[in-house]
C-alpha positions in Angstrom: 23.7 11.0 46.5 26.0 9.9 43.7 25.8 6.4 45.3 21.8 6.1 44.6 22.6 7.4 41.2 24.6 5.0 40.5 22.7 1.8 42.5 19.6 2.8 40.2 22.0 2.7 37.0 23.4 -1.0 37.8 19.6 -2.0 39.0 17.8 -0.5 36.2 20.4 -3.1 33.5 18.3 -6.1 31.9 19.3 -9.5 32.2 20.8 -11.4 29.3 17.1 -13.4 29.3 15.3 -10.0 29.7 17.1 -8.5 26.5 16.3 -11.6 24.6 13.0 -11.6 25.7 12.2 -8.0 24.7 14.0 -8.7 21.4 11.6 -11.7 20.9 8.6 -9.2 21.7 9.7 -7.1 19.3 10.3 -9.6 16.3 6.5 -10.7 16.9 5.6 -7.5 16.9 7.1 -6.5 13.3 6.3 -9.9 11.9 2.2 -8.8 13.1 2.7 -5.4 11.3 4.3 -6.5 8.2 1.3 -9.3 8.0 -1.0 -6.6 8.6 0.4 -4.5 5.7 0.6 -7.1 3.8 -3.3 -7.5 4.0 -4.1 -3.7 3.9 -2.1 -3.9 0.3 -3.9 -6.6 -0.6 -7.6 -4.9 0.2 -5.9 -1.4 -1.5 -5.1 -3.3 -4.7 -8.5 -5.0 -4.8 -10.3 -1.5 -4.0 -8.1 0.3 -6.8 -9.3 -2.5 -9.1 -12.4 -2.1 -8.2 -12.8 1.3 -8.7 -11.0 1.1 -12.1 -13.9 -0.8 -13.2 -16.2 1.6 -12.0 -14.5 4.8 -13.8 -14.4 2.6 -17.1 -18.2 2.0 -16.7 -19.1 5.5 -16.2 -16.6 6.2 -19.5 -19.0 3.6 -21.4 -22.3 5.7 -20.4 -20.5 9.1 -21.3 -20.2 7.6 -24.5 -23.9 6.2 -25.2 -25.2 9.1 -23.8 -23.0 11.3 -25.9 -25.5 13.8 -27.2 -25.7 15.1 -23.9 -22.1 15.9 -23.7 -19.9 18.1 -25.4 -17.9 16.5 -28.6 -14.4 17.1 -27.0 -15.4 15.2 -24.0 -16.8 12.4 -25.6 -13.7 11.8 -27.8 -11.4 12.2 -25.0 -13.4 9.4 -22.8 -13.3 7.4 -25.4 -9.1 7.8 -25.7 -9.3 7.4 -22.3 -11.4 4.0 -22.7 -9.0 3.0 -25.5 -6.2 3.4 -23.4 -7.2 1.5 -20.7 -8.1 -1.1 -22.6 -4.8 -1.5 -24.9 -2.5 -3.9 -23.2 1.0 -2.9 -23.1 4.0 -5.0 -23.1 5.8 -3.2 -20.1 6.4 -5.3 -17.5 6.0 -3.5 -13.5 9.4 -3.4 -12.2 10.0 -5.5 -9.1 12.4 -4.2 -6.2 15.1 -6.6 -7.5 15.0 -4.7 -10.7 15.5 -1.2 -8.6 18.4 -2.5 -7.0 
């Protein structure tokens, strides 16, 4: 019985070519997903943008329709719109920065 164990155990060991093979599988199949998340980030910035433009237009109807909002509210969109709109001198920090 131990002899089958161990026949399986020397049969079931890849071939130099077979290891290099699966390790070339594998490569293509990390250089797909990281070109895949690299478009998904792409199509998440461009949505975020998006929808940054879309808040900031809502923001500017608050405020011309202000009499049908409370005071408070209307003064803190338009913070808000001030905000958004100042630009700031920080610049993002890249990875190299983090390291």
């Amino acid at each position: 019985m131990e002899e089958n164990k161990t026949k399986n155990n020397e049969s079931k060991k890849l071939t130099y070519e077979q290891l290099n093979q699966a390790a070339q599988q594998i490569s293509q199949q990390a250089e797909a997903l990281y070109k895949e998340n690299q478009q998904l980030r792409e199509t998440l910035n461009r949505i975020s943008i998006q929808n940054g433009y879309t808040e900031l237009g809502f923001k500017f109807k608050v405020v011309e329709n202000s009499t049908m909002f409370p005071k408070e509210f209307v003064e803190r969109t338009i913070a808000e719109i001030v905000d958004t709109m100042t630009v700031t001198n920080e610049e993002p920090e890249t990875i190299e920065d983090k390291k």
